[in-house]
N, C-alpha and C positions, 0 to 999 in steps of 0.2 A: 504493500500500500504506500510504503514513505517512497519507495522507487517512482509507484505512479506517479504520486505528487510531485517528486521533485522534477520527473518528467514535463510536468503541465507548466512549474512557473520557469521550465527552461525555454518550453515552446513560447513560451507569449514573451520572455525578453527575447527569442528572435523576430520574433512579431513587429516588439517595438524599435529595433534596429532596422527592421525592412522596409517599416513605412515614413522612418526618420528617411529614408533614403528616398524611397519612391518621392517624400515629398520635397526632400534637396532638387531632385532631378523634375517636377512636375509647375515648381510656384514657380514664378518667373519674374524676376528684380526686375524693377520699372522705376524710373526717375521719378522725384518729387513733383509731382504737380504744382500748379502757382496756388491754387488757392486750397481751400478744403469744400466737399458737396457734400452736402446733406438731402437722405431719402423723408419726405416728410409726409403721413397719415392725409388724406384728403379726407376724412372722415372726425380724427383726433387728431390733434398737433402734437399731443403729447408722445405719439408713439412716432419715431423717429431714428434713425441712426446714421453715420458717418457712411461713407465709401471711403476705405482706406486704402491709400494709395501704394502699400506694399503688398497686396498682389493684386493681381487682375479681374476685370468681371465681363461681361457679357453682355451688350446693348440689339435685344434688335427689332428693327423698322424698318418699314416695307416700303416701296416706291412704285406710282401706278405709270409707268411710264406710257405717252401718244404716243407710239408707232403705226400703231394699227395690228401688229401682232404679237405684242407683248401683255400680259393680264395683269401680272404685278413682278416684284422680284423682291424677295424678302432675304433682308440681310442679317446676318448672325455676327456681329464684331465684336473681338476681345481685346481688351488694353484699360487705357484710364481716360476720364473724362479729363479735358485740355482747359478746358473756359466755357461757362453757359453765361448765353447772352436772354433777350427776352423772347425770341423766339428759335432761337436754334442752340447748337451747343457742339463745342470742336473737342472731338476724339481721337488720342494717339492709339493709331492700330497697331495689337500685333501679329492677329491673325483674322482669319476671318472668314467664310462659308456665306455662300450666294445662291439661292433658290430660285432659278427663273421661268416662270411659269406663263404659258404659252396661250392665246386663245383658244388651239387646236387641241388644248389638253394635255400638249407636250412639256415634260419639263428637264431642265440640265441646271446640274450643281457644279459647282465648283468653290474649290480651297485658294485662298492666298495669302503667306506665310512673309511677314513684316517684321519678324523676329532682328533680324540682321540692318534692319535698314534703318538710319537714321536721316529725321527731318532736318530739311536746310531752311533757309528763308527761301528759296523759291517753292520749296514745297512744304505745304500747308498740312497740318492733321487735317482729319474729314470733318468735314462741315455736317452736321443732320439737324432738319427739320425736327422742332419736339412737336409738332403734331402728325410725323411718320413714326415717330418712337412708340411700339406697344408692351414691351417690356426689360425691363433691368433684370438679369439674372447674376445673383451676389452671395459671395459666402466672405464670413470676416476670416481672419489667417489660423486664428483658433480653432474654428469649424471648419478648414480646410484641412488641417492636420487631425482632426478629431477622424474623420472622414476618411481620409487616406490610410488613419491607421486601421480602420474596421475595413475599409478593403484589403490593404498588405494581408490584414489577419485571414479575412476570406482565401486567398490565394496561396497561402500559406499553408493553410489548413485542409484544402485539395490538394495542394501537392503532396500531402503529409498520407491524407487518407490514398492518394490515383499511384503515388510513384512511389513516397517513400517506405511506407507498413509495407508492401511487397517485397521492396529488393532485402529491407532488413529480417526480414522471416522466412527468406527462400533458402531452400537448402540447393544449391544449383550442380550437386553433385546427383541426387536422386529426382530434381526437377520438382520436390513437393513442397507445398510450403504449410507451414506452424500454422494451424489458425488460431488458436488460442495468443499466439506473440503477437498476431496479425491482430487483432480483435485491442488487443491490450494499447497495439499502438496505433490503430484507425482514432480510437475514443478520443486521444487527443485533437485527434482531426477536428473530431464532431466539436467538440467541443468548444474549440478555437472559432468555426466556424457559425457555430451557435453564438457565440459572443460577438464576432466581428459582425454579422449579417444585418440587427437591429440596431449596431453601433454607424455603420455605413449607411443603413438606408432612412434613419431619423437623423444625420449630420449632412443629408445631402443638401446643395445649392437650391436656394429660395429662390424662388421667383414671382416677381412685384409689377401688378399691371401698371405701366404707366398715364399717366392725363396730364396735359397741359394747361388743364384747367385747377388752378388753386382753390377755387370753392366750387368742386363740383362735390363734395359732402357723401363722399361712398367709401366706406371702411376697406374696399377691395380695390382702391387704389391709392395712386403716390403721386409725389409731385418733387421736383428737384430745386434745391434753392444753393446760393451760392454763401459761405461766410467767410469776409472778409477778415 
């Protein structure tokens, strides 16, 4: 029994090495913005909170473009808000995904990755209309690592149960393997898994309708304000 246990609090300190890492390798350092934004209640003012500018979030808004063949094209961007003015608001992109949808009912996606490129004064962060903006999708750094660690742990804990209980209880001379060692060290799996599953899926990214209307008075949405 003390073997199991010490088994279990060895599995979850690699747990928390792994998703220290995943989320080294996942948050993405981003320069100081000029000012600081605030998400603010269209419903209560009281419920409120910062967009913090050490790590990134997800704006998107759709555009109905005249062509004649085009229905709409809705854009998914990640990075930091740059400057809100009274009707628009300038975002440095990092990446970003494009859904463009067709009259015909055809549609093409496409990725573009801004990771690497840095704005000059001829080139401007993206300008968006806040009345094409229909939602901010945000998690603070805390919930981002909360999150990551209940996934490492998921992943973790299928490898534990898919690859690793096998090769450690096979006997590869007679081809059979322990089920009873198997069994012994699946549990950690479940286990692990049991824990990361409801840790990952209650820490996932929020997502806040947006309005650009400050008293439009609906607790299901937000409104963005600038402090100086």
């Amino acid at each position: 029994m003390n073997k199991f246990i010490g088994s279990i609090i060895a599995f979850f300190c690699w747990c928390s090495l792994f998703s220290q890492d995943v989320e080294k390798n996942n948050i993405i350092e981003v320069d100081s913005v000029y000012t600081t934004f605030r998400m603010i209640n269209s419903a209560d003012t009281n419920r409120s909170f910062l967009l913090k500018d050490n790590s990134s979030y997800t704006l998107t808004y759709v555009e109905y473009p005249k062509d004649g063949v085009t229905l709409e094209k809705i854009y998914y961007v990640n990075g930091n808000i740059n400057d809100l003015f009274a009707k628009k608001l300038d975002f440095d992109v990092i990446n970003e995904s494009i859904e463009h949808n067709f009259i015909d009912s055809s549609v093409i996606n496409t990725q573009n990755d801004y990771s690497s490129f840095y704005y000059t004064k001829a080139s401007l962060p993206r300008s968006i209309n806040l009345k094409d903006l229909k939602y901010v999708n945000y998690s603070s750094p805390v919930r981002t690592g909360i999150h990551l660690f209940g996934k490492g742990t998921m992943v973790v804990s299928a490898a534990m149960i898919i690859v690793v209980a096998p090769l450690l209880n096979m006997n590869f001379k007679t081809g059979t393997l322990n089920p009873i060692g198997y069994v012994n060290t699946a549990k950690i799996g479940l286990v692990g898994f049991a824990v990361g599953f409801p840790i990952s899926y209650f820490s996932k990214i929020k997502q806040y309708a947006f309005s650009d209307n400050k008293i439009q008075n609906d607790k299901d949405f937000w409104y963005l304000v600038k402090e100086e």
